[in-house]
C-alpha positions, 0 to 999 in steps of 0.5 A, a space after each residue: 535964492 538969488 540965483 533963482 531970483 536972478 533966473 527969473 527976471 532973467 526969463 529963464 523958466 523957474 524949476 521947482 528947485 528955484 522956486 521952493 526947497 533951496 534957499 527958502 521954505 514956504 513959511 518965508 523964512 529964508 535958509 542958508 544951504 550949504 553942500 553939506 548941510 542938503 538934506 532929503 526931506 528938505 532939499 531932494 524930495 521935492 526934486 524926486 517928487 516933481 521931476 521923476 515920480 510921474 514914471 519912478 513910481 508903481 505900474 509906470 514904466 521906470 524900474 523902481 520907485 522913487 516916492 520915499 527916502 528909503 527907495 532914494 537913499 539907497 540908490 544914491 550914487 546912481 541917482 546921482 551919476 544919472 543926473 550929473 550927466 543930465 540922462 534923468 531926468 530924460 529930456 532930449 531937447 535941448 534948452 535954448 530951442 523952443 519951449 515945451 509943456 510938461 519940460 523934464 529939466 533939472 537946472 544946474 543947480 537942482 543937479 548940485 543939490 543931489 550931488 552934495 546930498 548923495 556925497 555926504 552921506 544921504 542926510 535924512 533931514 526932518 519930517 517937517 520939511 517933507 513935502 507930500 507925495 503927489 495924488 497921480 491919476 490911476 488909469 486914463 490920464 485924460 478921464 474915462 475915454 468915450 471909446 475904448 479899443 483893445 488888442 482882440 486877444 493877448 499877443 505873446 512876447 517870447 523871453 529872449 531874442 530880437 525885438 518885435 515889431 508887429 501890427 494889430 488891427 483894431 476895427 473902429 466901431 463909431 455909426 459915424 464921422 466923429 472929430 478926436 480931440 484927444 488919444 490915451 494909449 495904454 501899454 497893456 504890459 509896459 515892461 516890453 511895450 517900447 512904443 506904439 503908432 497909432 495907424 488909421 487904415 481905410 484901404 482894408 489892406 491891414 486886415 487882408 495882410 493880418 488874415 495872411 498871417 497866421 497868430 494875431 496880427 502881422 509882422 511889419 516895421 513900416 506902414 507902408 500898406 496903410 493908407 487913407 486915415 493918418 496917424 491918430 497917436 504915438 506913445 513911447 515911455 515918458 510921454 504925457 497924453 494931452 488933449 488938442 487945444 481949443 477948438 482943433 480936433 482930428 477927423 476919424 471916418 466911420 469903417 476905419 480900421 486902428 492898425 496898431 504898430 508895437 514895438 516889443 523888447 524881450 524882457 527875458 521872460 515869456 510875457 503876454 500884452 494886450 493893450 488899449 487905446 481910449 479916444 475921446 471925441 469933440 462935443 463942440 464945434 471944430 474950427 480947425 482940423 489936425 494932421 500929420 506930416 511926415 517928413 521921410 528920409 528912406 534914402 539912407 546911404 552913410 558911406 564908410 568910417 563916416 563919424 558924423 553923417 548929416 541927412 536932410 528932408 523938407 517939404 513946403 506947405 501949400 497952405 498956411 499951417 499952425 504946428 502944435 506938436 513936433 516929434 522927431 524919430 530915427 533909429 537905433 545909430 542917430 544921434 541928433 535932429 534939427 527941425 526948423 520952419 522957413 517962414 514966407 519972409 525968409 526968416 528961419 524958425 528953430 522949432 527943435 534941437 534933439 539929442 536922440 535917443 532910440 530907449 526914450 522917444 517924446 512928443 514935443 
């Protein structure tokens, strides 16, 4: 407890572990734990419960629950093992650069309960100090969309074999321009979606390249067809749909077209996905405008036997800019980014340090 008193005044940002289950309980009265004394209805049950049930639970992304003490306790040692080497829960940037809604961070200490409780046998602990599990909202995490867009027929994801990358194209039916203020992609089948972009097409060369192919939609990596809308969203495995903030929404003209990129992995099964795509628009006034911008390195030359390659990319705005959100992406041999903002005064301004991972891809 006075460890986590000490991080507070400190600034550190207090997990749920600080500020609840270890050292004190919310009657206040103050409990002294020891490694061997952790238990699980204590001491990890409200670490599982806020840190890892948003996806460890049923019909999210994870490979199993972990709502109970029987899903826990009998995986253990691998909770255990993921943790120490802080892989879950899966948070790529790194601490100390920038701060984020919704950070996925367990503190030192949280991760040495786990531990203990894992090497000494899974202590069960008392019903009474079992916090509940949390209510999750079932479907549209952001409430029922004003507009639902769905693949046009289900695509099917043979069982074994390379990855797929394809696109879908989506006709946007709206009598007029409208602001989007927010965007919710639903995997139809998450256990081979591994992420989506959301392409805005106006050009009408997504549906000539989909009429040239034969099955739904058309084969391609990169959107480099697609022109005049933007992207209206991202989704990968663990990201959290949010709503813009205040005031800022993303214009979406009428007779556009949503070329929907999905990336499938084989599940070694034959599976069938059909997603969907809910898009709500602004009942007030916009004061600001929301767009991309893509900062591409396609000149990708790593010369032989090099460990540590380094590649960079900038552009200079030509107007002043308020960044709300940063998502680094690379592919399968990155390992780390860096983006940073040089300010008209000189100052640099670290916006985000990633450890890159290819199987887990966020927006920050």
């Amino acid at each position: 407890l006075a460890e986590a008193i000490k991080g507070i005044v400190a600034g550190n940002k207090p997990s749920v572990a600080q500020t609840m289950p270890i050292g004190c309980k919310l009657s206040g009265k103050v409990h002294e734990v020891s490694a061997n004394s952790v238990t699980y209805d204590r001491d990890v049950a409200p670490l599982l419960l806020a840190h890892c049930a948003e996806c460890h639970r049923a019909g999210e992304v994870a490979p199993f629950e972990l709502l109970s003490y029987s899903d826990a306790s009998k995986r253990a040692d691998f909770i255990s093992e993921m943790v120490s080497q802080q892989k879950m829960p899966p948070w790529k940037a790194r601490e100390g650069i920038g701060h984020f809604m919704g950070e996925r961070v367990l503190n030192e200490l949280d991760r040495q309960v786990i531990v203990d409780w894992a090497k000494n046998g899974t202590p069960e602990g008392s019903k009474e100090d079992l916090p509940p599990v949390p209510e999750f909202v079932a479907g549209w995490q952001l409430g029922e969309p004003d507009l639902v867009v769905k693949m046009q027929e289900a695509y099917p994801v043979y069982a074994s074999g390379n990855d797929i990358n394809r696109f879908f194209v989506i006709p946007i039916d709206i009598p007029k321009d409208k602001y989007v203020v927010g965007v919710e992609f639903r995997p139809g089948n998450p256990r081979v979606v591994h992420h989506a972009i959301l392409y805005l097409d106006r050009s009408g060369n997504a549906r000539k390249r989909d009429l040239a192919e034969p099955g739904p939609g058309f084969e391609g990596f990169v959107a480099t067809e697609v022109r005049g809308g933007g992207v209206l969203g991202f989704w990968a495995p663990g990201y959290t749909p949010r709503f813009y903030p205040e005031g800022i929404g993303q214009k979406l003209y009428k007779n556009t077209d949503l070329a929907l990129q999905l990336h499938y992995h084989p599940s070694g099964k034959e599976e069938l996905d059909q997603s969907m795509v809910g898009i709500h628009f602004a009942d007030k006034p916009i004061e600001k405008t929301v767009g991309g911008l893509a900062l591409i390195n396609f000149d990708v030359h790593i010369p032989a036997n090099e460990p540590r390659h380094k590649m960079s990319h900038s552009f200079t705005t030509p107007v002043d800019l308020e960044i709300i959100d940063v998502t680094p992406h690379m592919h399968v041999i990155g390992t780390e980014m860096k983006v940073t903002a040089t300010l008209p005064d000189g100052r640099v301004l670290p916006l985000i340090h990633s450890n890159w991972d290819f199987n887990w891809q966020d927006v920050y």
